[in-house]
PyMOL Python script that loads the backbone (N, CA, C, O; Angstrom):
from pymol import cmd

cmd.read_pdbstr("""\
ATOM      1  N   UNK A   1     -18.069  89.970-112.441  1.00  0.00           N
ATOM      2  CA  UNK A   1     -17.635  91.172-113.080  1.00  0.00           C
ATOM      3  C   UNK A   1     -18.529  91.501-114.282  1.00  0.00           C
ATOM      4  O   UNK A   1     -18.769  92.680-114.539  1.00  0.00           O
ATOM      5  N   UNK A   2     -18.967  90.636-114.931  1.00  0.00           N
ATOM      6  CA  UNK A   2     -19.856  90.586-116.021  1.00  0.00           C
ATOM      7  C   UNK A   2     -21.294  91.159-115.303  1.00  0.00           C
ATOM      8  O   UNK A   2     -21.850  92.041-115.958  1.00  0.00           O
ATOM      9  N   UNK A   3     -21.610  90.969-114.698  1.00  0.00           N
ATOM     10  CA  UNK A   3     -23.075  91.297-113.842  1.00  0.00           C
ATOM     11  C   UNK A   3     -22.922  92.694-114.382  1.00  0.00           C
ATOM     12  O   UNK A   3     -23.260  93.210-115.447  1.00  0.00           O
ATOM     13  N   UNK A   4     -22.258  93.178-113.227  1.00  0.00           N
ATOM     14  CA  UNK A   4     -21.941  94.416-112.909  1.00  0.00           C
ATOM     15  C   UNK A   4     -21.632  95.745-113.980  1.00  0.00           C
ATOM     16  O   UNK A   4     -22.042  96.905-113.927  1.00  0.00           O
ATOM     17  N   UNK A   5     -20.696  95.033-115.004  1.00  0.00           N
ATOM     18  CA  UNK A   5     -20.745  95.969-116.599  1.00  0.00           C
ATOM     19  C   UNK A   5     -21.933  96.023-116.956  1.00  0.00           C
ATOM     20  O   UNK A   5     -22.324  97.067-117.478  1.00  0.00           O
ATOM     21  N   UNK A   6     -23.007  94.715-116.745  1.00  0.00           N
ATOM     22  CA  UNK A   6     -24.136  94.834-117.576  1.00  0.00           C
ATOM     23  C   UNK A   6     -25.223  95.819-116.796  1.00  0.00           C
ATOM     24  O   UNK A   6     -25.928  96.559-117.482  1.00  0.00           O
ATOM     25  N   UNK A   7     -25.354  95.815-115.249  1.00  0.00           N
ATOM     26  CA  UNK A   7     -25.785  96.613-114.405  1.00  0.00           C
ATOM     27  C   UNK A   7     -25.403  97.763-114.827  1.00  0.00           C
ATOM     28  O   UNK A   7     -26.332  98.364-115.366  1.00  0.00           O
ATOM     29  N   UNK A   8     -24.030  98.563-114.806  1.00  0.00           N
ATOM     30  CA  UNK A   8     -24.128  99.549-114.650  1.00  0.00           C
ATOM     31  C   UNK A   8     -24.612 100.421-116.665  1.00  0.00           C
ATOM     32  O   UNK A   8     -25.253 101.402-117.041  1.00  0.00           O
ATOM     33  N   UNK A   9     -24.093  99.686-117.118  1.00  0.00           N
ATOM     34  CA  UNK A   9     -24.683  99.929-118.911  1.00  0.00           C
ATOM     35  C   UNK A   9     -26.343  99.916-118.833  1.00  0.00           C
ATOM     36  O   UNK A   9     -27.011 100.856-119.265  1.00  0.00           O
ATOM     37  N   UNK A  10     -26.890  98.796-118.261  1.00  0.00           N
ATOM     38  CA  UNK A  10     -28.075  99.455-117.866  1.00  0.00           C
ATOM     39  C   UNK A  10     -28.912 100.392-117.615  1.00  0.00           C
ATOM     40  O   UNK A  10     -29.919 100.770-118.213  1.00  0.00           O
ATOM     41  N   UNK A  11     -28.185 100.876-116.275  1.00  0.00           N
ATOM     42  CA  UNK A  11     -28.518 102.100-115.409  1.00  0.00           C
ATOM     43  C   UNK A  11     -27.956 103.349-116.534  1.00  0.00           C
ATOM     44  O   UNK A  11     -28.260 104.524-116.739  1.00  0.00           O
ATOM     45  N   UNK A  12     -27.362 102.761-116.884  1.00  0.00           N
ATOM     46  CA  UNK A  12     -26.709 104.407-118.461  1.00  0.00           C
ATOM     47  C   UNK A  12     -27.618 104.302-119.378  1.00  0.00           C
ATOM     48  O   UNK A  12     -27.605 105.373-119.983  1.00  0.00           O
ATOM     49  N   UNK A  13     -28.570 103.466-119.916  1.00  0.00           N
ATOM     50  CA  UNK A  13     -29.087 103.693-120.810  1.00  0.00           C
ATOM     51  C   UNK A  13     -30.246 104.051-120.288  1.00  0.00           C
ATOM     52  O   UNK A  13     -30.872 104.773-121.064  1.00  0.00           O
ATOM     53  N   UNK A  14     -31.056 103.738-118.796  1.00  0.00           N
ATOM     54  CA  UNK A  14     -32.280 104.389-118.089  1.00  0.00           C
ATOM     55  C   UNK A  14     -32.398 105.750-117.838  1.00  0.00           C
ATOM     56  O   UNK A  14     -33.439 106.408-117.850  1.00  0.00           O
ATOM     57  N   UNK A  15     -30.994 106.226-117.553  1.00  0.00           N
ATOM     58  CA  UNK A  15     -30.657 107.128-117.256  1.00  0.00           C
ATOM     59  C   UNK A  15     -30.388 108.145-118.412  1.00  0.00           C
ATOM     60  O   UNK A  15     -29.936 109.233-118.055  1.00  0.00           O
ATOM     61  N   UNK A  16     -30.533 108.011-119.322  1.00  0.00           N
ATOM     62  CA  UNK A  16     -29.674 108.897-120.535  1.00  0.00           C
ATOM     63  C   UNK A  16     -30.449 109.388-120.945  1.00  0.00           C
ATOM     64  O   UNK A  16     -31.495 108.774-121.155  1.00  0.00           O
ATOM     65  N   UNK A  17     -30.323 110.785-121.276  1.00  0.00           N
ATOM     66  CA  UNK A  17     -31.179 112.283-121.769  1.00  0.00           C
ATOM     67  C   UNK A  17     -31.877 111.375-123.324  1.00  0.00           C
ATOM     68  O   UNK A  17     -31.111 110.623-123.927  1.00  0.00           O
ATOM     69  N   UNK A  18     -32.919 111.505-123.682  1.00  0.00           N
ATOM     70  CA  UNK A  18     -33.449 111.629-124.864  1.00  0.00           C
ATOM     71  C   UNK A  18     -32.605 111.987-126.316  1.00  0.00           C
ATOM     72  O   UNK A  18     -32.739 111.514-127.444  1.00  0.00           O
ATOM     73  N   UNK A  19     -31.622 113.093-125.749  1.00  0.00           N
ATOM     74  CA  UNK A  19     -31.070 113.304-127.035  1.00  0.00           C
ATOM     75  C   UNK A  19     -29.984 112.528-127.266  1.00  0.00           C
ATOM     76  O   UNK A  19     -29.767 112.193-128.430  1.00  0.00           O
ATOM     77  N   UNK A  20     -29.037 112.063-126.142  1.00  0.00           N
ATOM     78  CA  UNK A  20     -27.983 111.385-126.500  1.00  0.00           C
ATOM     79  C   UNK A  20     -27.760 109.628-126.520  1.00  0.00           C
ATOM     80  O   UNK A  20     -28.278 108.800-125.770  1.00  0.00           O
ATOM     81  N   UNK A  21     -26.822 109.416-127.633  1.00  0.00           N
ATOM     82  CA  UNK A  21     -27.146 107.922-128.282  1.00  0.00           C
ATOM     83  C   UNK A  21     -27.185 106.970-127.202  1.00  0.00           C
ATOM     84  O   UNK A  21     -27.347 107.429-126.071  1.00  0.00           O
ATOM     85  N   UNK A  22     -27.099 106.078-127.307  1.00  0.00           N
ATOM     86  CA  UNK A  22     -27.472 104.517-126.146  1.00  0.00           C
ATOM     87  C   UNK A  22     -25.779 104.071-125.951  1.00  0.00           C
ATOM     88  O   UNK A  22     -25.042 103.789-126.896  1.00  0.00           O
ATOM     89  N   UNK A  23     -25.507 104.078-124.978  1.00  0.00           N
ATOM     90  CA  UNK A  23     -24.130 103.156-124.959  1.00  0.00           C
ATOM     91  C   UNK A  23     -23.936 102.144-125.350  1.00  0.00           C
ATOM     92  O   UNK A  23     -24.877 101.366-125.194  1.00  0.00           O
ATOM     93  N   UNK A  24     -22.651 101.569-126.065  1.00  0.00           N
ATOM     94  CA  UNK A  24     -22.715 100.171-126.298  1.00  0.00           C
ATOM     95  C   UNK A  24     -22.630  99.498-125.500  1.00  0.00           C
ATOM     96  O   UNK A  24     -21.871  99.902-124.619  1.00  0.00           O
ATOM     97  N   UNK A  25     -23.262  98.152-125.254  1.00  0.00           N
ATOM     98  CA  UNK A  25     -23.119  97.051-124.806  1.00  0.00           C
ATOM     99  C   UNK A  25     -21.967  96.360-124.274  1.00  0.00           C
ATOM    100  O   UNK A  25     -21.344  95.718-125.120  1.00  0.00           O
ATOM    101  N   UNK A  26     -21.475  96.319-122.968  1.00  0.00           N
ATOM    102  CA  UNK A  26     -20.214  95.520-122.514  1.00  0.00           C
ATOM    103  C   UNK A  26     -19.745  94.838-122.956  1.00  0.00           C
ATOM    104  O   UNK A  26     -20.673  94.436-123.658  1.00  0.00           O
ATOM    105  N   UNK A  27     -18.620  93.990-123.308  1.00  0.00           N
ATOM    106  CA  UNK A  27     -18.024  92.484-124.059  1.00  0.00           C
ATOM    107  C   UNK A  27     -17.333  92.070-122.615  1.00  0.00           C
ATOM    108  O   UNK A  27     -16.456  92.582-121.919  1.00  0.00           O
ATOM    109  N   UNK A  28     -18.520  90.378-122.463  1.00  0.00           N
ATOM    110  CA  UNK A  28     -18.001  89.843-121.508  1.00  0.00           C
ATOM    111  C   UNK A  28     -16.262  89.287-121.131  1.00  0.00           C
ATOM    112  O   UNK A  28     -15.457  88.980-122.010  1.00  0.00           O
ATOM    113  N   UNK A  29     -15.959  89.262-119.592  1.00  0.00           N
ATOM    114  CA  UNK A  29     -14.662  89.163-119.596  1.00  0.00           C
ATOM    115  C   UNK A  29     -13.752  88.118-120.588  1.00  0.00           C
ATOM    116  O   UNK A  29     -14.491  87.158-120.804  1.00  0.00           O
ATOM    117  N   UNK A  30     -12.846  87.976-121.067  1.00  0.00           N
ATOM    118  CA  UNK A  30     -12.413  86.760-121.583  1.00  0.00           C
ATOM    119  C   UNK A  30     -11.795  86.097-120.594  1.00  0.00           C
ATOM    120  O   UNK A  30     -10.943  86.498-119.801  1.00  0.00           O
ATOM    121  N   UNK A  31     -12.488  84.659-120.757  1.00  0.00           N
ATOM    122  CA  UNK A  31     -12.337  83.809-120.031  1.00  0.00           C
ATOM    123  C   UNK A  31     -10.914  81.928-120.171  1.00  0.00           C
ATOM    124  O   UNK A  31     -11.221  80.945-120.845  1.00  0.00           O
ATOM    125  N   UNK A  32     -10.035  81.998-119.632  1.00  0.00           N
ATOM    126  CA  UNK A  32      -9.270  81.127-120.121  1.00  0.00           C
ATOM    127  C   UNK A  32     -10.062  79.906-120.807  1.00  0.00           C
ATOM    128  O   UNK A  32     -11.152  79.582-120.335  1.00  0.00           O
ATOM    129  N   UNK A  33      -9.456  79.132-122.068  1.00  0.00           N
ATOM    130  CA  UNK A  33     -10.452  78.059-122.980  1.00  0.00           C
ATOM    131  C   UNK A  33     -11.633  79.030-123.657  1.00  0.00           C
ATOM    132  O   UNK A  33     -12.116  78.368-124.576  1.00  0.00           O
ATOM    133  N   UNK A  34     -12.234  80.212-123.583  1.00  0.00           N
ATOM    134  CA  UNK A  34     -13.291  80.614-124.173  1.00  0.00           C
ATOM    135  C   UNK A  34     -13.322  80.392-125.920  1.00  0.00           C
ATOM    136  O   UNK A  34     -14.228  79.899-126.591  1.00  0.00           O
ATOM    137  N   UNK A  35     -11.635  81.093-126.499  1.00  0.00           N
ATOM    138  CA  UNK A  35     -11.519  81.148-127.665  1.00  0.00           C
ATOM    139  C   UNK A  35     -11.424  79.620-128.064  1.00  0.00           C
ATOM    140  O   UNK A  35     -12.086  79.261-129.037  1.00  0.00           O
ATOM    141  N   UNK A  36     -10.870  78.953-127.578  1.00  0.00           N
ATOM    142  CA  UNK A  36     -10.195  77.594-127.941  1.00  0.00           C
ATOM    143  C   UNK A  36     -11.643  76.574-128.200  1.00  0.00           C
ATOM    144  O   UNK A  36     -11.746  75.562-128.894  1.00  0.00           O
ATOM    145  N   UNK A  37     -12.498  77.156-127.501  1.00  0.00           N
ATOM    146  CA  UNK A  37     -13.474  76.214-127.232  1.00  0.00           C
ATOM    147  C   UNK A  37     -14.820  76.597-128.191  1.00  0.00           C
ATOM    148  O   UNK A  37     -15.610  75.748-128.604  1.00  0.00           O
ATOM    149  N   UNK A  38     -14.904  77.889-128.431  1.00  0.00           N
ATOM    150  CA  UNK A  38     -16.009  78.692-129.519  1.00  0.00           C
ATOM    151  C   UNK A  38     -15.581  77.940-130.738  1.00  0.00           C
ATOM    152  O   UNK A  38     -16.388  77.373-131.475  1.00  0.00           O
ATOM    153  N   UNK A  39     -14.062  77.955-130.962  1.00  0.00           N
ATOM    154  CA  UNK A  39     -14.055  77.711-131.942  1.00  0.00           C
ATOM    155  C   UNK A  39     -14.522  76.187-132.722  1.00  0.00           C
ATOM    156  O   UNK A  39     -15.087  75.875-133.771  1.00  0.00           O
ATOM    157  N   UNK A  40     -13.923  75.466-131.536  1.00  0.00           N
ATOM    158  CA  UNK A  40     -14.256  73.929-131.941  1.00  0.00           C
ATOM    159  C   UNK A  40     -15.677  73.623-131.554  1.00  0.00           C
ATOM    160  O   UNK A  40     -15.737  72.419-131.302  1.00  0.00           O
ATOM    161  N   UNK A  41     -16.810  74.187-131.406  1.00  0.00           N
ATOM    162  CA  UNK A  41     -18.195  73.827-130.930  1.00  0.00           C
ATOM    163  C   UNK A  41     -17.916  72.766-129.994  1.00  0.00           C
ATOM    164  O   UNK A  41     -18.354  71.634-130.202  1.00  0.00           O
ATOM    165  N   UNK A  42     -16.966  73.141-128.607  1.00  0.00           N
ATOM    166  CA  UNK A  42     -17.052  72.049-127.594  1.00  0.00           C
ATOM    167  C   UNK A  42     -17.744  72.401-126.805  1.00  0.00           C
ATOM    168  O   UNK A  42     -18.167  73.529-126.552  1.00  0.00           O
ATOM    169  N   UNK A  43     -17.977  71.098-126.183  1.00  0.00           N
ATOM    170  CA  UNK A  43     -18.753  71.505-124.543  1.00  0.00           C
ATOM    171  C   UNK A  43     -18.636  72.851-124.221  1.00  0.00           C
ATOM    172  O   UNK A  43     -19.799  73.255-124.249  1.00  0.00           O
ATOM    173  N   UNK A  44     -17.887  73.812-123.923  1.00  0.00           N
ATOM    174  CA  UNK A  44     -17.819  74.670-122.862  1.00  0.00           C
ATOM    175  C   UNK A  44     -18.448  75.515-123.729  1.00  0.00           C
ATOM    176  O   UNK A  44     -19.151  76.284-123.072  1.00  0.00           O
ATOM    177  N   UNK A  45     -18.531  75.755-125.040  1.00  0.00           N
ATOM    178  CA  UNK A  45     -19.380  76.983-126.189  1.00  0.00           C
ATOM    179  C   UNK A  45     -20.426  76.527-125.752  1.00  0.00           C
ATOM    180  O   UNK A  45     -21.010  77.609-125.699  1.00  0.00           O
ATOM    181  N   UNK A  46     -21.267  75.713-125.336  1.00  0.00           N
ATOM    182  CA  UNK A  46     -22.320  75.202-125.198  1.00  0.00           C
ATOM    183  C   UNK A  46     -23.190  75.577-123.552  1.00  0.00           C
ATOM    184  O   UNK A  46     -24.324  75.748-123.104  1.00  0.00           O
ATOM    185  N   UNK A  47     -21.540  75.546-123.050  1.00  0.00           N
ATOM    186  CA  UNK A  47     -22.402  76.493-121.509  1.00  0.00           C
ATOM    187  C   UNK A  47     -21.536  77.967-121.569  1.00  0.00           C
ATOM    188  O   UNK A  47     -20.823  78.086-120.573  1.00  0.00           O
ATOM    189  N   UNK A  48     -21.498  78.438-121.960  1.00  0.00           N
ATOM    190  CA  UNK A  48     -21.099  80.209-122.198  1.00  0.00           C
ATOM    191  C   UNK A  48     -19.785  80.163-122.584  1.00  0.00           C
ATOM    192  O   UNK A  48     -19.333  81.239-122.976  1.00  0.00           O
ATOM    193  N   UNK A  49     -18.770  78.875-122.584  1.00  0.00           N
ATOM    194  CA  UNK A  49     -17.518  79.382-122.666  1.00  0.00           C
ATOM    195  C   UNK A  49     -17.031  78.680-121.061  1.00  0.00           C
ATOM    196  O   UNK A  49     -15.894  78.231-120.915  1.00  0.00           O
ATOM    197  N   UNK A  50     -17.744  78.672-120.277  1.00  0.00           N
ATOM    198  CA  UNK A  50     -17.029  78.694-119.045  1.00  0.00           C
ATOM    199  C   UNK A  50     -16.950  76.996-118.826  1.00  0.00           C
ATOM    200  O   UNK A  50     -17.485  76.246-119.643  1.00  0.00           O
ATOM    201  N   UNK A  51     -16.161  76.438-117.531  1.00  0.00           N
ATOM    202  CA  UNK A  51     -15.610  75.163-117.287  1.00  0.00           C
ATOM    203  C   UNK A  51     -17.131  74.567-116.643  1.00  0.00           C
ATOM    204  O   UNK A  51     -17.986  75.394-116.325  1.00  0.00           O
ATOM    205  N   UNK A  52     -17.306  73.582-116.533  1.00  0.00           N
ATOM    206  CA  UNK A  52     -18.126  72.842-115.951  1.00  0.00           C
ATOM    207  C   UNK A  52     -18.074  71.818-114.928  1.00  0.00           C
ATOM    208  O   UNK A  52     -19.072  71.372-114.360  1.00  0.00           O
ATOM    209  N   UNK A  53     -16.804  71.436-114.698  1.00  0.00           N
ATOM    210  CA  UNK A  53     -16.643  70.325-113.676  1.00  0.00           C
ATOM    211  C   UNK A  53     -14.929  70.944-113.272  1.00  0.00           C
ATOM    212  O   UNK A  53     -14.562  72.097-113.501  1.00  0.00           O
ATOM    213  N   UNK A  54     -14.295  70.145-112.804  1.00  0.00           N
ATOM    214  CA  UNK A  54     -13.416  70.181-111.794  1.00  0.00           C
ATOM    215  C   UNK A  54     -12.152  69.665-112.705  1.00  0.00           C
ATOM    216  O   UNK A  54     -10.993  70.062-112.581  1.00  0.00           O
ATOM    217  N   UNK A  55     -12.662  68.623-113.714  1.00  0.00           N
ATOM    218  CA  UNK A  55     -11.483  67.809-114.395  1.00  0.00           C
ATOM    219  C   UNK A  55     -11.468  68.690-115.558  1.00  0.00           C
ATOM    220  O   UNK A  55     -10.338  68.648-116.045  1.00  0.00           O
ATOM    221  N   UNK A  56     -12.090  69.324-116.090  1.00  0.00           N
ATOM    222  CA  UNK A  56     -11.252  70.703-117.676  1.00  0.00           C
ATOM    223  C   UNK A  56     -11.115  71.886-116.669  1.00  0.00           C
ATOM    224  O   UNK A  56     -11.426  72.950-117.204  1.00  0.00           O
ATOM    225  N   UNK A  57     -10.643  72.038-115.036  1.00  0.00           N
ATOM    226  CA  UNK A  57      -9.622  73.073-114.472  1.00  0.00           C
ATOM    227  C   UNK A  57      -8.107  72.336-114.756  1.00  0.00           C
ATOM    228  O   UNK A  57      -7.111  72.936-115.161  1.00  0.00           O
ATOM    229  N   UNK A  58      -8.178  71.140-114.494  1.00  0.00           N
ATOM    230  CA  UNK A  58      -6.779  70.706-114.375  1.00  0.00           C
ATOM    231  C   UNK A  58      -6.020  70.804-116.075  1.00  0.00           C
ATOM    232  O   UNK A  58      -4.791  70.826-116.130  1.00  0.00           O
ATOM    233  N   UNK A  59      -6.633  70.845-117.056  1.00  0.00           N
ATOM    234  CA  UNK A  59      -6.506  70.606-118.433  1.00  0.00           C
ATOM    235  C   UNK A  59      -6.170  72.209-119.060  1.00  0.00           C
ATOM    236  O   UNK A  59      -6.377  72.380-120.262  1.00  0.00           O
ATOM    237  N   UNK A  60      -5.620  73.440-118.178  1.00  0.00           N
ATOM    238  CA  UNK A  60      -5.416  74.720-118.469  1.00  0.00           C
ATOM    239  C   UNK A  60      -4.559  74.560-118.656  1.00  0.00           C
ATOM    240  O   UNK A  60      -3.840  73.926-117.883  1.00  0.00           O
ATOM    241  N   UNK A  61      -4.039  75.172-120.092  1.00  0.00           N
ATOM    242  CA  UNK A  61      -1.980  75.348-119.870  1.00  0.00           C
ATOM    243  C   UNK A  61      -2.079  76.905-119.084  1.00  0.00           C
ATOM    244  O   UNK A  61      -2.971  77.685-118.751  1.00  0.00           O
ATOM    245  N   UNK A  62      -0.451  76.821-119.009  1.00  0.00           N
ATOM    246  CA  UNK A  62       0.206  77.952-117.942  1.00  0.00           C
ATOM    247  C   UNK A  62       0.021  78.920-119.127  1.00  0.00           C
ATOM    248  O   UNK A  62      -0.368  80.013-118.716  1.00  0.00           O
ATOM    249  N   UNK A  63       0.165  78.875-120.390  1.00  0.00           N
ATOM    250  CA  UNK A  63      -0.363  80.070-121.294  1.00  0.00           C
ATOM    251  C   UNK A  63      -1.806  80.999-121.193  1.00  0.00           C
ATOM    252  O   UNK A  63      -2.056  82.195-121.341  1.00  0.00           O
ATOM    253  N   UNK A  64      -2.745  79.579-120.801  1.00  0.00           N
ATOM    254  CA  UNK A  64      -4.220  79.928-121.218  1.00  0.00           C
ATOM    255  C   UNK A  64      -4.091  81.150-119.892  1.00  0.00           C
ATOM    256  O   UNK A  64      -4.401  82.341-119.860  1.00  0.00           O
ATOM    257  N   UNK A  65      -3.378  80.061-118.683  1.00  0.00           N
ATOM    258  CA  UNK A  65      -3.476  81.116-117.140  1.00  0.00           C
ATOM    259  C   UNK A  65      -3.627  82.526-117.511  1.00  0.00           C
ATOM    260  O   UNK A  65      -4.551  83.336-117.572  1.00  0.00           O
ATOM    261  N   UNK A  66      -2.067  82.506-117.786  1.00  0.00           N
ATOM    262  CA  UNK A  66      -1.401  83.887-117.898  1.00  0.00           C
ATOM    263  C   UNK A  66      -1.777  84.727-118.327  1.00  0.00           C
ATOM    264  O   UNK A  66      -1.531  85.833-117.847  1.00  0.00           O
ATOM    265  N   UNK A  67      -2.763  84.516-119.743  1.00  0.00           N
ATOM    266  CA  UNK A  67      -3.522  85.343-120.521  1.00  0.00           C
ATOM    267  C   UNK A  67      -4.416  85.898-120.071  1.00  0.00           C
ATOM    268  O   UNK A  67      -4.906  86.897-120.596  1.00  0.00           O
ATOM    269  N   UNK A  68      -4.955  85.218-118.672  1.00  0.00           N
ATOM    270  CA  UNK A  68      -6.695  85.632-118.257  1.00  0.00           C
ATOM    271  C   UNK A  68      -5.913  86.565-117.367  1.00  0.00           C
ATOM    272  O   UNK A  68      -5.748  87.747-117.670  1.00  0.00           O
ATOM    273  N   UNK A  69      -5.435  86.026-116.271  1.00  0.00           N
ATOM    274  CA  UNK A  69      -3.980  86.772-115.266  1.00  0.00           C
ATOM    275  C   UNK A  69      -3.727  88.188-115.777  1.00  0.00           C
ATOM    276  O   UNK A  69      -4.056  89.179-115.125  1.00  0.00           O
ATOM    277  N   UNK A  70      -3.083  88.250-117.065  1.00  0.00           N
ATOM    278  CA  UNK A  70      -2.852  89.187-117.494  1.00  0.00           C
ATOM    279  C   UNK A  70      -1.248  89.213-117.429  1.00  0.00           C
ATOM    280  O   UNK A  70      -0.628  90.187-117.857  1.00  0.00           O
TER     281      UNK A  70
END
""", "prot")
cmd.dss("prot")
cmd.show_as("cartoon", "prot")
cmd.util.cbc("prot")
cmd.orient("prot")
């Protein structure tokens, strides 16, 4: 989903008349652990925010879920 905001913001700023301003820049999706993890300089700030193995999926609370869920 992130690709794709950045693709199409792209194509808007190639595309955009001379006179009018540059669009801002997308803000990638939030991702469950992203905040939790920026904050403490853990592992996962270190690879974008996102999980890396199989064993910090099982370590999600049903809060973090719900939040990404919506």
């Amino acid at each position: 989903m992130d690709h794709l905001a950045v693709a199409n913001w792209m194509f808007s700023c190639v595309n955009a008349s001379e006179d009018s301003d540059t669009p801002e820049a997308p803000k990638p999706v939030p991702r469950p652990g992203d905040a939790d993890e920026d904050k403490e300089g853990g592992e996962g700030a270190a690879h974008g925010g996102r999980n890396t193995s199989a064993e910090d999926d099982e370590g999600m609370s049903p809060q973090a879920l719900a939040r990404f869920f919506g």
